[in-house]
C-alpha positions as CSV (number, residue, x, y, z in Angstrom):
1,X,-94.2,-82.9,36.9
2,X,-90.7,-82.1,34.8
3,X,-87.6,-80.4,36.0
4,X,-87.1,-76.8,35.3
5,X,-83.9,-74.9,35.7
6,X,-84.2,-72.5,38.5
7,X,-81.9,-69.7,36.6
8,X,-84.2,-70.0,33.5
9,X,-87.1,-68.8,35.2
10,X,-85.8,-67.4,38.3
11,X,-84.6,-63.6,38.7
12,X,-80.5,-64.0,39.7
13,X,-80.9,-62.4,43.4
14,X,-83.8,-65.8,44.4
15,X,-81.6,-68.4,42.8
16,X,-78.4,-66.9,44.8
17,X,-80.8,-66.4,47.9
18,X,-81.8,-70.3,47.5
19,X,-78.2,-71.1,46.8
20,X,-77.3,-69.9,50.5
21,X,-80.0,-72.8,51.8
22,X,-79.5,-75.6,49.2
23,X,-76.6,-75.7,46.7
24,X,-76.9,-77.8,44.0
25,X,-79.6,-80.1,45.0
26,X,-83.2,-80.8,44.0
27,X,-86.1,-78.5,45.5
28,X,-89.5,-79.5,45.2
29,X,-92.3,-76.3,45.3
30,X,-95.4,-77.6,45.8
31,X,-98.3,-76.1,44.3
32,X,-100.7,-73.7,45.9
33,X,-103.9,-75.5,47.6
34,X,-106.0,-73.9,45.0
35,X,-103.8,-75.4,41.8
36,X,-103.9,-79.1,43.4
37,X,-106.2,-81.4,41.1
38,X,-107.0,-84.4,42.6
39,X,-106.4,-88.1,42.4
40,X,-106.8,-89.3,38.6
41,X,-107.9,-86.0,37.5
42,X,-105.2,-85.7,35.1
43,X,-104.8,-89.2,33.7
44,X,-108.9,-89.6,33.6
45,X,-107.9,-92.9,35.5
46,X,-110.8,-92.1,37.9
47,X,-113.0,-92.2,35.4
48,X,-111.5,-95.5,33.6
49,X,-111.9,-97.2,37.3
50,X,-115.4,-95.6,37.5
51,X,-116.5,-97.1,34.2
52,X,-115.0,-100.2,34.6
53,X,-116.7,-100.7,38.0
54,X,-120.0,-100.2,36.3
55,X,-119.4,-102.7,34.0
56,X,-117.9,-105.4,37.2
57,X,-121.5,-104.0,38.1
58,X,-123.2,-105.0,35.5
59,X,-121.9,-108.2,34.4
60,X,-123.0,-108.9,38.8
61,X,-126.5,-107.9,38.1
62,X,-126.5,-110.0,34.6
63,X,-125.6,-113.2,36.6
64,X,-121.5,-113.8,36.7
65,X,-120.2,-114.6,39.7
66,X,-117.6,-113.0,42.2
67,X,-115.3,-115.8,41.0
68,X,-115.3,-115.5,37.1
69,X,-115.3,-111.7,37.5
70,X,-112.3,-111.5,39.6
71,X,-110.3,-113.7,36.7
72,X,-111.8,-111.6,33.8
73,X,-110.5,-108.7,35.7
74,X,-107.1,-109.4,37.5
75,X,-108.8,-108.7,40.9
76,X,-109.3,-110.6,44.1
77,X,-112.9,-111.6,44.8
78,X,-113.0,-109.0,48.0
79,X,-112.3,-106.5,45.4
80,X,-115.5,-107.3,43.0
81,X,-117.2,-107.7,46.4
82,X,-116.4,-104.3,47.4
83,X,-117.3,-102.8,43.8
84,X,-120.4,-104.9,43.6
85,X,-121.6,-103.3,46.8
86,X,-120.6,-99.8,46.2
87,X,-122.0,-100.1,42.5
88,X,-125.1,-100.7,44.7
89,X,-125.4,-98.2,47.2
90,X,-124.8,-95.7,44.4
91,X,-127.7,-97.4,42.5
92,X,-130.0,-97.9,45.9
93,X,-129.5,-93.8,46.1
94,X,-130.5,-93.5,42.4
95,X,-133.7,-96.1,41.8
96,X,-134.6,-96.7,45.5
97,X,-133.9,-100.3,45.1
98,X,-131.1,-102.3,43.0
99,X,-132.0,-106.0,41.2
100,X,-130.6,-108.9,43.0
């Protein structure tokens, strides 16, 4: 989100009109429902945390513990537990069953 000056790309008569509420202070417009992207969408960062999940996943299933992936990762081990277990029920929906 950036600043844009209301008399560049408002007509004179709505900056005056908004003038009469607010005077010189900031204004944020939110956008319309159908504009809104949701969380991550823009960055990708949903799609970093999903592919680095898999991996947590992964390195699970290959044998590394909760311990050694929550220092590789700068998590707490009730984090790798959650992602280990929602790696799975993803995978349980996929396969029908998930290695131990």
């Amino acid at each position: 989100m950036r600043y844009q000056k209301a008399n560049e790309i408002l007509p004179v008569e709505l900056v005056e009109l908004i003038q009469d509420y607010i005077d010189g202070e900031y204004v944020y417009i939110p956008r319309k429902q159908e504009n809104k992207k949701g969380w991550g969408e823009a960055s990708r960062a949903r799609e970093e945390l999903q592919s680095r999940n898999i991996e947590i996943f992964v390195k699970y299933s290959q044998g590394l513990g909760v311990k050694d992936l929550a220092k590789q990762y700068f998590l707490s081990e009730k984090s790798i537990q959650r992602i280990v277990l929602q790696e799975r029920k993803k995978n349980e929906g996929k396969q029908g069953s998930v290695p131990e």
